[in-house]
KOLMIKE-50374 format. One record per residue (C-alpha): z, y, x negated. Coordinates in steps of 0.2 Angstrom, whole numbers, plus 2048, in hexadecimal, padded with zeros to 3 digits. Example, Ala and Ser with C-alpha at 12.3 -4.5 7.8 and 13.67 -1.06 7.14 Angstrom:
2
8277EA7C2/8247FB7BC/
//
This chain:
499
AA22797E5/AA42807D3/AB82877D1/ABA2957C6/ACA2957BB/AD22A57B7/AD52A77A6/AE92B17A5/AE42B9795/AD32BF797/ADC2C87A8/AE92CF79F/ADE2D7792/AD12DD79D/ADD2E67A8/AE32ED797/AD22F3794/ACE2FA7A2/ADF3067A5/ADC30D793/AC930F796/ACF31A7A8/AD932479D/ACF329792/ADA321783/AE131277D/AF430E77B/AFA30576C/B09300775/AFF2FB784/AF42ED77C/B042E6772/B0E2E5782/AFB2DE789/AFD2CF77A/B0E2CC77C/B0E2C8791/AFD2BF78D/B062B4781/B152B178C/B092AD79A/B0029F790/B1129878A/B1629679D/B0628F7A0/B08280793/B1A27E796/B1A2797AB/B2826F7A9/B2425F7B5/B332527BA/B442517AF/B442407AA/B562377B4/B562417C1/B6023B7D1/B562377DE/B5B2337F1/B522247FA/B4A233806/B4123A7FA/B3C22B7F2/B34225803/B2C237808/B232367F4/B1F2237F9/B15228807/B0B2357FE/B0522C7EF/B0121E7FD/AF6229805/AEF2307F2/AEC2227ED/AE52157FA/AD42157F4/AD72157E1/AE12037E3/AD41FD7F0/AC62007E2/AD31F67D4/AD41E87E0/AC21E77E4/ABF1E47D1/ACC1D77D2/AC01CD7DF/AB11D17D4/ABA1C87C5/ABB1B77CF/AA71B57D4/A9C1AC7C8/A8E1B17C9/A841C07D6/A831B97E6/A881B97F8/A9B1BA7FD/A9C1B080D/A891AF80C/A891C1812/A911CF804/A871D17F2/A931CE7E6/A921CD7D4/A9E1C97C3/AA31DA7BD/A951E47B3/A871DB7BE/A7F1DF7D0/A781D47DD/A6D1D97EA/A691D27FD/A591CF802/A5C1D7814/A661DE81C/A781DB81C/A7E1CF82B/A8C1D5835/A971C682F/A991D2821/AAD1D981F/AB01E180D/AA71F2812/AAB1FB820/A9C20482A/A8D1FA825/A7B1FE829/A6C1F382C/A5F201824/A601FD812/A5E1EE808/A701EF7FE/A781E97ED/A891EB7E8/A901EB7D5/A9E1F07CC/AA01F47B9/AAF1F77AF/AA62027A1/AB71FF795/AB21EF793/A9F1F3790/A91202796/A861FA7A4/A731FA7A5/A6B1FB7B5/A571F87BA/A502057C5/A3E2007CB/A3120A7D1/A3420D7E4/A242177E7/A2621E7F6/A352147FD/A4621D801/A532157F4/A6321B7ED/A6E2137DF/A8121C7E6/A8D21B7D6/AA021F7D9/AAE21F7CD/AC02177D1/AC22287DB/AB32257E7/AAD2327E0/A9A2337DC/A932337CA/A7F2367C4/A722387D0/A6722A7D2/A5A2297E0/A4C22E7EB/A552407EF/A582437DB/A452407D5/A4C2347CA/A402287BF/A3C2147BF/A4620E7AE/A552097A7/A672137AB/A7721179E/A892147A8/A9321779C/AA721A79D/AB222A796/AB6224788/AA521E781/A9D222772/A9021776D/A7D217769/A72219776/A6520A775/A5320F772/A4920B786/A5821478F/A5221E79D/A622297A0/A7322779C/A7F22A7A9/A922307A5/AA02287B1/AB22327AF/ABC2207B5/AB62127AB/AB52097BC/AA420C7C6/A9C2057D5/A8C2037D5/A812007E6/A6F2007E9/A672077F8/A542017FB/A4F20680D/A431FA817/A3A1F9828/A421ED834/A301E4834/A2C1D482C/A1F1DD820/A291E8818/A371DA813/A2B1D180C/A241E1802/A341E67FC/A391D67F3/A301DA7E5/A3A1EA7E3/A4A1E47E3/A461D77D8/A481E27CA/A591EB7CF/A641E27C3/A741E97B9/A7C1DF7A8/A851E479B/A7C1EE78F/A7D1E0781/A701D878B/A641E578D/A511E4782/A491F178C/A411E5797/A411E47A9/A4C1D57AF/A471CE7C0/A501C57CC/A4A1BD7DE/A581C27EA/A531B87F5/A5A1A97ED/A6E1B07E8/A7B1A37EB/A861A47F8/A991A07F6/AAA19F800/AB01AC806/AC41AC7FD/AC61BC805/AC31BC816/ACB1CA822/AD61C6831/AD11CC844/ABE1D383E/AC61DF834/AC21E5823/AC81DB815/AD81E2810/AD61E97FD/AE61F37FF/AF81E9803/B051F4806/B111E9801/B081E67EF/B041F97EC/B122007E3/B0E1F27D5/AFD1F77D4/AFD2097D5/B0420B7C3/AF62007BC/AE920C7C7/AF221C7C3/AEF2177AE/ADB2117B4/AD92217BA/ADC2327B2/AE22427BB/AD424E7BE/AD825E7B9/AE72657C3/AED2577C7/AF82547B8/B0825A7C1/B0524D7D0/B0323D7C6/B142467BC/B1D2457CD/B172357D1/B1B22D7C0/B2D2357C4/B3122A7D3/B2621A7CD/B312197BC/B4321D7CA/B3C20D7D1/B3A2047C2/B4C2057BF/B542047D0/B4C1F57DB/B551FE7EB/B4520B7E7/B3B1FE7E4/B3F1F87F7/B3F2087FF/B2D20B7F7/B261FC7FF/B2C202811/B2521280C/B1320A80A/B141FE81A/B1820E823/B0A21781C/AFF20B81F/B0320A831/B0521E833/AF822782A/AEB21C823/AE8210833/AE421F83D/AD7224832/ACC215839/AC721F845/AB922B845/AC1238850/ACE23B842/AC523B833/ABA24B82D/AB425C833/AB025E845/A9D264849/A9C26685A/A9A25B86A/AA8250862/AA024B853/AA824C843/A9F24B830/AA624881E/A9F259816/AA5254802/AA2241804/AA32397F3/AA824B7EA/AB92487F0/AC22517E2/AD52577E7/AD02527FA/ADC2457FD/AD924580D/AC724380E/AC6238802/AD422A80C/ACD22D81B/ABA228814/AC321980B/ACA214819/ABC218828/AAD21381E/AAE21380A/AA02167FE/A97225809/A8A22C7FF/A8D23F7FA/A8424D806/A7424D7FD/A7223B7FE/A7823880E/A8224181E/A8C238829/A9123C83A/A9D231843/AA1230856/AAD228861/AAF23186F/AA423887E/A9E249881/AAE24B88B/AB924687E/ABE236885/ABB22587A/AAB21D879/AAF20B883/AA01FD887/AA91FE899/A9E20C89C/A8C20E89A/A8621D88B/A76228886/A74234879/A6423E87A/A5E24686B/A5225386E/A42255864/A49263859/A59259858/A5324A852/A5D248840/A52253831/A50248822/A45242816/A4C231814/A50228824/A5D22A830/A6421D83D/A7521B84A/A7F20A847/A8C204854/A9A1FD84E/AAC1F5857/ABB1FE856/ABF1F6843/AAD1FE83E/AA21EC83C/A911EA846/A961E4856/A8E1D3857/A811D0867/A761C486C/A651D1867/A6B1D3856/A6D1E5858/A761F0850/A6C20184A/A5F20B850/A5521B847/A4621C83C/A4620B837/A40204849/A2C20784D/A2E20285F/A3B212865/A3521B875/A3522C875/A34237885/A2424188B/A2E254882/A2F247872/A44245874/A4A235870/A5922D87C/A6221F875/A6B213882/A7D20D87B/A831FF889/A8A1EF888/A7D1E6892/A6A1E9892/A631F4898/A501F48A5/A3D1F78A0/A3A203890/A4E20788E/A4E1F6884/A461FD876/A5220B872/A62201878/A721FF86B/A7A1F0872/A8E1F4873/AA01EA876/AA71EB886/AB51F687E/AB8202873/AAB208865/AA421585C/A9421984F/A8F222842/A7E22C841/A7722C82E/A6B238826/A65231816/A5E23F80B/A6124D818/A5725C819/A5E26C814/A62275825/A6B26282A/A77266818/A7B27781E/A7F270830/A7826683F/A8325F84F/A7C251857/A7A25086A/A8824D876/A8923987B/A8823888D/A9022D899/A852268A6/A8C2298B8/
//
């Protein structure tokens, strides 16, 4: 959404303008007294004063600031920190033998779809073929490959340090097969002759992760290899305007250093570690307009705890606290977005978080990197059409009728997932169902009932069956490249308990 700035000035002279036009004549003394509050106003403006430097601070107040830059700035450190694993793999491959991971400024891409042994993203799906990169453009602009998809649904989602989305590069924005620059805030170089397009990040950090959609059919794996062969990214010293290739297939695997306890997402965010991190971050990333006089009051209390280690102390409380308080509830689904109806909720600015802290923490925390609304919309579920929470105790259907079958011209699906948002592992491998699967049974009026139960289900059921733990869970339903009466709003149907 565009914001419109009101210029003090032009105002103030309008108005003046205006009253001497409605009176037929224009008073001298009127447009000097105009000028003169004009001028004061723009002295005020440039002269906000922030914090006095020294001033006394009690723990309180030191603690209630604590918890709020926590909560700001939560998914600025866990992007650091995930740069901080990328600068210890040697080369792109497979964390764990399940997470494409690659030395900063390079990609790697699976070959399938990600396994559920994977923990460093929350909220996976088994719909695309994924790839995950990071580039620090202060150390170098970045070149990545973009073959030609033909047909096939892809996306390449860029965020900056913010989780913010940057560029446009996909299905959805008619973008071209070539060769794409990142380039940071501060560059100025020379664009190389062969460059496609050159995209402008306003962090110099920037995630980059390809999205290459595929049929769960053996054919279409096999016809997609060739594709994603030639999604590389390197350093733009090493580009010659040739396509680089790559079989997939064959990426190392390497031991997992990094592992999560309990099933849970690795833990890019320590709260006892974060106050001596978040200076570094608040320097990586500038303010965006605005927020000069929030980074001026946090600056305040980080240089009070500087000096007096009792703050230091006091801060690291504050963060464990938060931690437990405001971000640990935000894993689940029911407290994080804008409510839709039949208790759905959806994030309606994802990746265009701007001032919405908010949003922005709770996306980190319940599923970071979503997509922004044109690319994708997500709508996340955990409780029953009664409100009560989802449980595998009981059994489940959600019945989509024919009209309410999610618009889109990419794909869409429903995942599972256990309460610390992973694919609940099953014997059937089962995790997502949606446009992906050619074996769904639809009913005679062309609705489409999916079964969510712990066990198996009889006869024809099996085909639209989501296996789920015999406790609690929830899903998200994804629209890949939504249609435009799904942006302006769609509630999906009720989830039913079966009596």
């Amino acid at each position: 959404m565009r914001t419109i700035r009101f210029n003090v000035v032009a105002i103030l002279a309008m108005v003046a303008i205006l009253t001497s036009s409605c009176n037929g004549r224009q008073s001298q003394n009127t447009v000097n007294e105009v000028k003169d509050s004009t001028a004061k106003a723009t002295v005020a403006q440039v002269t906000v004063p922030g914090p006095v430097p020294g001033t006394v601070m009690t723990k309180e107040y030191v603690y209630q600031m604590g918890k709020q830059m926590y909560f700001w700035g939560w998914p600025l450190v866990n992007m650091h920190n995930r740069v901080l694993v990328m600068r210890q793999v040697p080369e792109p491959g497979l964390n764990g033998g399940a997470v494409p991971v690659a030395p900063v400024g390079q990609l790697c891409m699976l070959s399938d779809y990600i396994t559920p042994a994977e923990r460093y993203v929350a909220c996976p799906n088994q719909d695309v073929v994924y790839g995950f990169g990071i580039g620090m453009l202060n150390e170098s602009p970045i070149v990545l490959q973009v073959p030609d998809f033909g047909e096939r649904f892809w996306l390449v989602q860029m965020v900056n340090q913010r989780t913010d989305g940057i560029g446009g590069l996909g299905a959805m924005y008619g973008s071209k097969p070539g060769f794409y620059m990142i380039v940071g805030p501060d560059w100025k170089g020379e664009i190389p002759q062969g460059i496609t397009k050159v995209i402008h990040s306003n962090t110099n950090m920037v995630v980059v992760i390809p999205r290459a959609f595929m049929n769960n059919t053996p054919e279409d794996k096999a016809a997609i290899q060739p594709l994603i062969s030639q999604v590389m990214m390197y350093p733009v010293a090493q580009f010659d305007g040739k396509m680089k290739t790559k079989d997939w297939t064959k990426a190392p695997a390497f031991p997992d250093a990094n592992k999560s306890g309990g099933g849970q997402e690795v833990a890019f965010v320590i709260p006892e570690k974060f106050f001596d991190e978040l200076p570094t971050v608040m320097k990586e990333v500038p303010a965006l307009p605005g927020e000069e006089a929030l980074y001026g009051l946090f600056n305040a209390v980080l240089d009070a705890a500087g000096k007096n280690p009792e703050f230091k102390t006091v801060l690291t409380k504050a963060a464990v606290d938060a931690e437990k308080e405001l971000i640990e509830p935000l894993r689940q689904f029911k407290n994080v977005g804008v409510p839709v109806g039949n208790y759905w909720n959806t994030t309606k600015n994802g990746a265009a978080f701007g001032t919405d802290y908010l949003s922005r923490t709770a996306a980190a925390r319940a599923n970071i990197f979503v997509n922004q609304p044109i690319e994708t919309i997500y709508y996340n579920q955990d409780m029953d059409g009664t409100g009560v929470e989802l449980n595998g105790k009981a059994n489940y259907t959600i019945t989509f009728k024919k009209e309410e079958l999610p618009a889109v011209k990419g794909f869409w699906s429903l995942t599972v997932y256990d309460e610390h948002h992973f694919f609940y592992q099953n014997p059937e491998k089962i995790y997502s169902l949606g446009t992906k699967n050619k074996d769904l049974k639809f009913n005679a009026d062309g609705s489409l009932t999916i079964y969510l139960q712990n066990k198996k289900p009889d006869g024809d059921k099996v085909a639209n069956w989501l296996p789920v733990p015999a406790a609690k869970f929830g899903f998200l339903i994804r629209a890949y490249w939504p249609e435009e009466s799904m942006v302006k709003g769609y509630t999906p149907p009720a989830v039913m308990i079966v009596k």
